[in-house]
Residue, then its C-alpha position, 0 to 999 in steps of 0.5 A: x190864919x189869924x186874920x187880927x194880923x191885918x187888923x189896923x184898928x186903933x192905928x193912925x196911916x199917913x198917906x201923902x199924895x190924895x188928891x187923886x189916883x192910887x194914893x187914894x185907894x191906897x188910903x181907903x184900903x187902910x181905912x178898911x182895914x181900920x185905920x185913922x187917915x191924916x191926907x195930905x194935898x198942895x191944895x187942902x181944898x182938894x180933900x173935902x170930898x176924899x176926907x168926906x168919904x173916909x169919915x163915912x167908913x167910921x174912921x176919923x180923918x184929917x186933911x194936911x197941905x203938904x208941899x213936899x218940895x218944902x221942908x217947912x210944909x213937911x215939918x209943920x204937916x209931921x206936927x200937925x199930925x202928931x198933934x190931933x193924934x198922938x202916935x203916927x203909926x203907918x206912913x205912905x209916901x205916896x207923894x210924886x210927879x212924873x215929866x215924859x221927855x226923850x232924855x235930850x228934852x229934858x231941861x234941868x228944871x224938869x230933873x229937880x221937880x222930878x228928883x226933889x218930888x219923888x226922892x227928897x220929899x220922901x226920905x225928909x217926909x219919911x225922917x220928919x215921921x220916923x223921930x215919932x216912930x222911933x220914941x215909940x219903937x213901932x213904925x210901917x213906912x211903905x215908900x211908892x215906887x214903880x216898876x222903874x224902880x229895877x227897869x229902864x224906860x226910855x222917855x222916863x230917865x229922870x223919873x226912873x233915876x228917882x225912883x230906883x233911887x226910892x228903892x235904894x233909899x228903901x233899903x238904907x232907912x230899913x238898916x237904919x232904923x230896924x233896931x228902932x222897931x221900925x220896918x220901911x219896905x217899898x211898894x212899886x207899882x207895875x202899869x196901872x192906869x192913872x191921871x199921870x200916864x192916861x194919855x198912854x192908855x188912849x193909844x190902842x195898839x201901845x195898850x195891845x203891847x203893854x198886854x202882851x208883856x204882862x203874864x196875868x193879860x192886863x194892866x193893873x187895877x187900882x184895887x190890885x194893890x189894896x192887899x199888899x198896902x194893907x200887907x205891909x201896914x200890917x203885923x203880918x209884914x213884922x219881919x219884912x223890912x228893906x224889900x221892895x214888893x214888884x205889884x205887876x202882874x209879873x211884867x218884871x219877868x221879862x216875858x213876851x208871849x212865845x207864839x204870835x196871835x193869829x190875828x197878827x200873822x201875815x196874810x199869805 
């Protein structure tokens, strides 16, 4: 196999979204791989220490506030950009939010921040860096979803509708904007550990019930998604476009285990 297909050197990646969590190791896999980074952060300040350790892997990296609630932050963060670096080549929208509520709970305030985070702000961040794609009929869009994308959770209606509604989004600018040369698939995440859902993982017996839906026997690891970021970055994804890639270690088959543990029978 020709492995130049996963060469990104000379590419510059936008990943939103670094202050923390996947959206980091997503942009350290793109770095690895050879990329240029442009970071972004409500708080500039946040990425001191991120931008630090990208420029020590040999890659030149760029620190943005994007307030992806703000279309003027979107706007002005896309022509910050392109004016340090000419043509923005791969684009992670990574950017989100999350508000667990039972649906009765949840107040109208926590649907906008949700909806406007994790669906608005990505397809005008999306829009305001495909116009540099198109002119330059070359473009990766990877837009973050979750296993959410294509399941029900209760407690998470509003972020489920966001995004399902990514997924949707997804394949609507891949139509749109694959005649330009641009490809735009989405990345959905199964259950992996972060900031977001740490308070989850503390429990141990819904962590024994997580496990126990999961072919592979565990949650997800932050480097589980390192190759299939760089996949769909990459010239190997070429002829991929408007899909979305379930990274969950095979949650979506709606399996449960057949037999019960025997740590779980009852006592007789």
């Amino acid at each position: 196999m020709d492995n130049s297909l996963f060469d990104l050197s000379g590419q510059v990646a936008i990943v939103t979204g670094t202050s923390r969590g996947l959206g980091q190791y997503s942009a350290r896999a793109l770095a690895k791989a050879g990329a240029d980074l442009v970071i972004t952060s409500r708080k500039r300040e946040t990425l001191a220490d991120f931008k630090a350790e990208i420029e020590a892997l040999g890659r030149r990296a760029l620190a943005l506030e994007l307030d992806v609630r703000d279309p003027k932050s979107i706007e002005r963060m896309a022509a910050d950009a392109e004016a340090a670096f000419g043509q923005i080549h791969i684009l992670v929208n990574n950017a989100g939010c999350n508000i667990r509520k039972p649906a009765l709970e949840v107040t109208w305030d926590d649907w906008n921040q949700i909806l406007e985070t994790n669906l608005r702000g990505a397809f005008f961040v999306a829009q305001a860096l495909a116009r540099g794609m198109i002119e330059h009929k070359y473009g990766r869009i990877i837009n973050i979803g979750s296993l959410t994308s294509v399941f029900g959770y209760a407690g998470l209606a509003p972020y489920g509708a966001s995004r399902g509604g990514v997924r949707q989004l997804t394949m609507s600018l891949a139509d749109d904007w694959g005649q330009h040369g641009v490809t735009v698939n989405c990345l959905a995440p199964g259950w992996f550990h972060t900031a977001q859902n740490t308070v989850l993982y503390q429990n141990k017996e819904w962590v024994e019930y997580l496990v126990e839906r999961i072919p592979l026997g565990r949650p997800g690891e932050p480097h589980d998604l390192d190759g299939p970021v760089v996949f769909l970055a990459s010239e190997a994804s070429r002829y991929v476009t408007g899909q979305t890639m379930l990274v969950d270690g095979g949650m979506s088959t709606g399996s449960t285990r057949a037999t019960v543990p025997a740590k779980k029978l009852p006592v007789r």
